[in-house]
N, C-alpha and C positions, 0 to 999 in steps of 0.2 A: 504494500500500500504506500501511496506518497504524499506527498505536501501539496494539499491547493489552497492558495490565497483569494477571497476575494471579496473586492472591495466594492462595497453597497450593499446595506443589511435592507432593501425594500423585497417586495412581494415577490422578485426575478432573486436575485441576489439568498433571502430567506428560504426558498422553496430547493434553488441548487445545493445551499449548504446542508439542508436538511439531506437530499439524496443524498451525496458525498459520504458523507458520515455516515448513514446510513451502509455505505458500499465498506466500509472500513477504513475510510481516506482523514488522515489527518487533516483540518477544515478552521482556518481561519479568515474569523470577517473581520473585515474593516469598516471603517465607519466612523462619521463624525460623534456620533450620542454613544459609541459603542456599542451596539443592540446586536441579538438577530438569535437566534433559536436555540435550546439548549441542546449538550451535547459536543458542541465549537468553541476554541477556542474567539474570544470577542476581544477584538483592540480599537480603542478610541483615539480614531486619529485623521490630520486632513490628508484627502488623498491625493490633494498640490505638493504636500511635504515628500519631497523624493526621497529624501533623507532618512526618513523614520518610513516608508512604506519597504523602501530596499532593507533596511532591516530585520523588518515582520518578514517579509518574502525568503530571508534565506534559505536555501534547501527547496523551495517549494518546485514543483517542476510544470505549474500553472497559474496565472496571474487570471484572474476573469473580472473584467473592468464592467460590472452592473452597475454601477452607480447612475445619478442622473438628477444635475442639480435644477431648481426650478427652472419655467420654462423662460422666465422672463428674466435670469440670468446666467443664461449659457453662453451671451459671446463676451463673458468678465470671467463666468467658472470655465467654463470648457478648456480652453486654451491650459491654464498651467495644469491642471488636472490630468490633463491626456498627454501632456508632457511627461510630468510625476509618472504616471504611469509606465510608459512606451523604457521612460529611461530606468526604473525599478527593475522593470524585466531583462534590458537590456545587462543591466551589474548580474541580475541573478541568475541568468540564463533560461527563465523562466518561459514557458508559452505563454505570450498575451491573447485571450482569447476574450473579444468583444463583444459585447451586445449592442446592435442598434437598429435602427427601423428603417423606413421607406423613404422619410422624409428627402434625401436627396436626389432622388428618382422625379422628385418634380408632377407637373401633371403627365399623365401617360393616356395611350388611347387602345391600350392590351393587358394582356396581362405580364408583368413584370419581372423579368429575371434576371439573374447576377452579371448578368454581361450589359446593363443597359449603360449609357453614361450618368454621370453626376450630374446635372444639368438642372438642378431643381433654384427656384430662382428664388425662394425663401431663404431668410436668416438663418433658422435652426438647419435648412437643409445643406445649405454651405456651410457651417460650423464641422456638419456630422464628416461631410464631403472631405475637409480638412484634416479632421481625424484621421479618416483612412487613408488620402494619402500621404500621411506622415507616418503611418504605421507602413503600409505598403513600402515606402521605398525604404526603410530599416531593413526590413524584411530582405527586399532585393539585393541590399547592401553587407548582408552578412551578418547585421548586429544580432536582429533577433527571431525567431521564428512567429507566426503569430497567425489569428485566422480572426474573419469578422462571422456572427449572424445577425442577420437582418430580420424582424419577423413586423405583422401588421398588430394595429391593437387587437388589445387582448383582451378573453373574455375568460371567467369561469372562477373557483373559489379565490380568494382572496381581492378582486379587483373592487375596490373601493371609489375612493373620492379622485382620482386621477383617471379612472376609463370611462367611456362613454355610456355602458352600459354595465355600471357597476353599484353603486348604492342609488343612487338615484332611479335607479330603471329595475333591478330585478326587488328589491326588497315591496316598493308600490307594488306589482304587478303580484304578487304571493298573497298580499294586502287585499288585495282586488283593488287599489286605486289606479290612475293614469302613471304613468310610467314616464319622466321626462326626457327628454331627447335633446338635442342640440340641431339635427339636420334633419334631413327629410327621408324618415325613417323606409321608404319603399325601395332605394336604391342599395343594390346590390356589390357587396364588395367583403375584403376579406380579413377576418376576426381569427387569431392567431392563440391557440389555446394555452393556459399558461403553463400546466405540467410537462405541456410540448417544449415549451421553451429551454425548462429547464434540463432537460431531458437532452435536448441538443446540446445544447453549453457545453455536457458531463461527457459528451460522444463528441464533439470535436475537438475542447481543448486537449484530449488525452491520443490522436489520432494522425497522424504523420500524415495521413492523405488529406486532411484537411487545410494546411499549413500553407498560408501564399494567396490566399482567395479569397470570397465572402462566399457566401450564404445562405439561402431561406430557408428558415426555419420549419419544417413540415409543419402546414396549414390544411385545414379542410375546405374540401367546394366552397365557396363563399356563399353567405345570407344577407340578407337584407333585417335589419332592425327590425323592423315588423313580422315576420317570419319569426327570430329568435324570443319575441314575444309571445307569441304565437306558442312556440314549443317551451317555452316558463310555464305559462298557466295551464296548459296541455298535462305536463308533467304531475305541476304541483295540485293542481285536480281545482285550479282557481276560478275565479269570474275570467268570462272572456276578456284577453288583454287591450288595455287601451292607451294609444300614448298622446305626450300632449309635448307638442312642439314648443322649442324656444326660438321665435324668430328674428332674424340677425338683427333688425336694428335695434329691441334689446339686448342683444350681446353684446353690440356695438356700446349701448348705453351703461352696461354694467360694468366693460371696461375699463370706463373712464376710472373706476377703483378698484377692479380686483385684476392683477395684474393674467391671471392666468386665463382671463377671457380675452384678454387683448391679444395675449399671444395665439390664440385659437385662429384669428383670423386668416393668418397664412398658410394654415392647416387645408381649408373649406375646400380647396378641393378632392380632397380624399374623400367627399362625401354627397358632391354634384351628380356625380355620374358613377362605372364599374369602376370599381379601384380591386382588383386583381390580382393578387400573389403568387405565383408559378415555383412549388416547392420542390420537383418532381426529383431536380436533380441531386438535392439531399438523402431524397428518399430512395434512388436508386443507387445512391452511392453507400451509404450506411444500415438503409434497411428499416428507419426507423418511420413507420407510417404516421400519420394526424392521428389524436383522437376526435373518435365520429361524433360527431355534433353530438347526437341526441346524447348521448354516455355523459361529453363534457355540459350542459346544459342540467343534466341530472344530480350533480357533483358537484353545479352550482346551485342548485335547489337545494340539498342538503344540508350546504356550509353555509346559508344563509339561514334557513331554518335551526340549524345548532344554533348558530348565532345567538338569533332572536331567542333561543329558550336559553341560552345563561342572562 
């Protein structure tokens, strides 16, 4: 068994450390508050300090960079943090193995795969775009070995106050109340599970064929919001689901104070039209299929329900 580090104790970062440990792998997280599940070792620290991360890291033989500071300061955190990082692994020899999303793919008129360009004309999407290729040419340059995955938002237990269709949308709908939404819940596109997530992270960072590349995360066919409402109350044996739009020019208005609706804006189009995810080549490389809607949608009815009864 070996050493994996990795830093961000969130709902991605929580769920790998628990596998890890779980497989017999010594498991530390990192993190500003110190947090993340029992079992692991917990170190509270920033993960800009290269210094004290190249420390915790020694011996580890994977660095898995989950972190993710809020959205409305990523181009102040991103930068040293993905520095701290890239150069932690590079001292320790570590595999850096990344998580991150779509966002630099831009709008697309298909479905999306690892060969597309960066070309996404948003903030956050040039931030991410940045990231890898400062990890990428490391990589080509001998420092360090390193792989990215990519996956779409996510759905299923644990996804709270930062997913689209997390407390806000399944807890109402179990309720029998309206379920709120952000877009225009009939458009079709693709919802990335989150045990999947972790699940990959644990199968590439440890995996030589992975190393040099990006990504997708095994996803399932794509649904549309109203559909995965549809299969909540279906399950949980609820009122028929109902959701109730938030439309943009109050977004636009709630903005003005809550910094995390402002940043949504450059988002919007993941949610106009099919927004698409093309996993196929993860999965025929490693073998690790999606789990099937209905299974993950069930898993989320449960852990919400436990929830609600503590």
């Amino acid at each position: 068994m070996s050493k994996h580090v990795i830093v961000g104790a969130g709902q991605i970062g929580t769920l790998l450390a628990t596998r890890l440990a779980g497989d017999g792998h010594e498991v530390v997280v990192v993190s500003r508050s110190g947090s993340g599940p029992g079992g692991v070792t917990k170190v509270a620290a920033s993960a800009a300090d290269e210094a004290r991360l190249t420390q915790v890291a020694q011996g580890a033989a994977v660095i898995y960079n989950c972190a993710n500071p809020p959205y409305h300061r990523w181009t102040q955190d991103w930068p040293p943090m993905a520095a701290s990082i890239l150069g932690a692994a590079q001292t320790t020899g570590a595999v850096l193995t990344t998580l991150a999303n779509l966002y630099p793919y831009g709008e697309v008129s298909g479905p999306m795969t690892e060969d597309l360009p960066l070309s996404g004309p948003g903030v956050k999407g040039r931030v991410r775009a940045r990231m890898w290729a400062d990890a990428l040419r490391a990589h080509q340059e001998g420092r360090i070995r390193m792989t990215e995955l990519r996956a779409s938002d996510y759905y299923g237990p644990g996804v709270r106050s930062q997913g689209h269709v997390g407390e806000r949308f399944v807890p109402p709908i179990l309720a029998g109340k309206p379920a709120t939404y952000l877009n225009d819940p009939g458009v079709t596109r693709s919802w990335t599970y989150v045990d999947d997530v972790a699940q990959a992270l644990a199968i590439a960072g440890s995996d030589e064929r992975a190393y040099g590349r990006a990504w997708h995360v095994p996803t399932a066919p794509p649904f549309s919001a109203r559909e995965l409402a549809e299969k909540i109350a279906a399950i949980a044996g609820s009122a028929p689901a109902r959701i109730r739009r938030v439309p943009y020019w109050l977004q636009d208005a709630m903005g003005l104070a809550v910094p995390m609706m402002r940043e949504l804006r450059e988002t919007r189009h993941q949610f106009a039209r099919p927004f698409v995810l093309d996993s196929s080549d993860f999965q025929a490389t490693f073998g690790q299929q999606p789990t099937p809607v209905d299974d993950g949608v069930a898993e989320t009815v449960r852990w919400w329900r436990a929830r609600s009864a503590r």
